[in-house]
C-alpha positions as CSV (number, residue, x, y, z in Angstrom):
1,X,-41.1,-53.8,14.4
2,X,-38.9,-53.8,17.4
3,X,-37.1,-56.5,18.7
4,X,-35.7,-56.6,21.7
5,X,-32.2,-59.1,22.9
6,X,-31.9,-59.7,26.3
7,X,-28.6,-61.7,27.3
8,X,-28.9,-65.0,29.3
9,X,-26.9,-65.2,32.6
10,X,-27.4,-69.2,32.7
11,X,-26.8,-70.0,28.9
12,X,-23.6,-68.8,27.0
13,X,-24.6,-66.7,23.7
14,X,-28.3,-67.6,24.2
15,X,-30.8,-64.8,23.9
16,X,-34.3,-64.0,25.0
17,X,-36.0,-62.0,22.2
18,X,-38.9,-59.8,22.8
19,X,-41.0,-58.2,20.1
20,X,-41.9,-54.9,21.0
21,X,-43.9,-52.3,20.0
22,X,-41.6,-49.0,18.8
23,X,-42.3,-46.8,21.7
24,X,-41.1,-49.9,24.3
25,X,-38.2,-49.3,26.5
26,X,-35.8,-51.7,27.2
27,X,-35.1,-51.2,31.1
28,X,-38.2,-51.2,31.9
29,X,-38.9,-54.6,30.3
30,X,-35.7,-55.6,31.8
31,X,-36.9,-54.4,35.1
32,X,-40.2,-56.1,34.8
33,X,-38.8,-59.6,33.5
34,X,-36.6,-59.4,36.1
35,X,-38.8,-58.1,39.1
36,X,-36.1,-55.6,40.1
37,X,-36.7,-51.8,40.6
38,X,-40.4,-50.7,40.7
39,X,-41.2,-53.9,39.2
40,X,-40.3,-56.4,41.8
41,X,-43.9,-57.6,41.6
42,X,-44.5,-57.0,37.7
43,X,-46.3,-60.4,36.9
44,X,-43.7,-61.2,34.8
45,X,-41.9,-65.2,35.0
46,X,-39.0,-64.2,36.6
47,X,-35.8,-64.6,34.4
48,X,-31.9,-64.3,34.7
49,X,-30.5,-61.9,31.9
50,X,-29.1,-58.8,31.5
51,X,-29.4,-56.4,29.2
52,X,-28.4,-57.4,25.2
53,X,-29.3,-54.8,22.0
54,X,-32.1,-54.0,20.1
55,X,-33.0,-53.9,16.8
56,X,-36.0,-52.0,14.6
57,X,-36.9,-53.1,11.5
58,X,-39.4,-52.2,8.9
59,X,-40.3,-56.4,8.7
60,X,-43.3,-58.8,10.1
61,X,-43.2,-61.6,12.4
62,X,-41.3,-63.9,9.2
63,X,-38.5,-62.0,10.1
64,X,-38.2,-63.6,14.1
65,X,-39.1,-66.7,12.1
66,X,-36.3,-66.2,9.9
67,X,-33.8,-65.8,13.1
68,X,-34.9,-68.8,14.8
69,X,-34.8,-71.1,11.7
70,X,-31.2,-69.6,9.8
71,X,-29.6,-67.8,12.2
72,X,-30.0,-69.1,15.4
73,X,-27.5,-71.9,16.1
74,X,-29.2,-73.2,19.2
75,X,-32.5,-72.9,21.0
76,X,-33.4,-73.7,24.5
77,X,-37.2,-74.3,25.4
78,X,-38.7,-72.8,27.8
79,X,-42.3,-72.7,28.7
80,X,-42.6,-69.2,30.3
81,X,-41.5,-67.6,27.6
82,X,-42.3,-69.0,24.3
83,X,-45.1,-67.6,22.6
84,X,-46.5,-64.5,20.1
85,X,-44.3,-61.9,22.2
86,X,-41.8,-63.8,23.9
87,X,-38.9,-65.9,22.3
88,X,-36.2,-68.1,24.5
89,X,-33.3,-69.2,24.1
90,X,-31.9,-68.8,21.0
91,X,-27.9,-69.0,21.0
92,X,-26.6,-65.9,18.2
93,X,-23.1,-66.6,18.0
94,X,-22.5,-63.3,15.6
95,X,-24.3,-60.6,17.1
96,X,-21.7,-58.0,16.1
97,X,-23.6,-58.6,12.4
98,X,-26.7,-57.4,13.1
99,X,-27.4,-55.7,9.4
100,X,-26.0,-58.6,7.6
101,X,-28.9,-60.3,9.5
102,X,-31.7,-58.1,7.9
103,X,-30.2,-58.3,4.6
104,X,-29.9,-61.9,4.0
105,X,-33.7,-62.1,5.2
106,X,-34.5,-59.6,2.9
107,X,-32.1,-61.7,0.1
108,X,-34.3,-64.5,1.7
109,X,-37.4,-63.5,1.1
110,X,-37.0,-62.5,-2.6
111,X,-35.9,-65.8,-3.6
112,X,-38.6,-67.2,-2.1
113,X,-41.0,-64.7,-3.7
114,X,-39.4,-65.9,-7.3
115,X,-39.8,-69.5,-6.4
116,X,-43.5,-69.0,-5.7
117,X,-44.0,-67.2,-8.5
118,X,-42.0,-69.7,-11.4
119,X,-44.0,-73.0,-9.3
120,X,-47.6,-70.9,-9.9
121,X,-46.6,-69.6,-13.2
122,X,-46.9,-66.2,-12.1
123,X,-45.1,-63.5,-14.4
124,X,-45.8,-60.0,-15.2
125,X,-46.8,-59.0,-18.6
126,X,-45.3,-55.5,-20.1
127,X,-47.4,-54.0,-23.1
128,X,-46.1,-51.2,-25.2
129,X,-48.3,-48.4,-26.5
């Protein structure tokens, strides 16, 4: 999965996150969210940002979940852009920490795995032969 960051103009720290597919590139979704270039008519709600960082991850949608609910510090609504694809505004004060990011969702999601497993009794059963 590829996530995409693009910077607010209006909003200090606040990001607009896009969830991409791998092959997507980032000017021209910049371009077409913010109807400049050959994309002045792109369909697009028109937004103020400029260009953040990307990310790719070998995660699911949990992961954007995971952003919005521990990471982010701050969020923004807006209508436009608040859906499947689209995410706005979440303020990421530590963006320079990007790995630590993917790690602690990974920590995350292990712990949680363990807790659903002890609450259901689930446990794995070795047998020698």
């Amino acid at each position: 999965m590829k996530l995409i960051f693009y910077k607010s103009k209006e909003h200090k720290d606040h990001y607009f996150i896009y969830k991409a597919r791998e092959a997507t590139d980032p000017v021209t979704m910049f371009q077409k969210i913010t109807h400049t270039g050959e994309f002045e008519n792109s369909g697009y709600a028109h937004a103020e940002i400029e260009l953040g960082f990307s990310m790719t991850a070998e995660t699911n949608e949990s992961f954007i979940d995971y952003l919005i609910e521990n990471v982010a510090t701050n969020h923004i609504p807006n209508s436009e852009y608040d859906n499947a694809t689209f995410r706005s505004w979440y303020e990421f004060k530590d963006v320079d920490n990007k790995d630590k990011w993917l790690n602690d969702f990974y920590e995350f999601q292990k712990k949680r795995h363990q807790e659903y497993n002890k609450v259901n009794g689930i446990s794995v059963q070795t047998t020698l032969f």
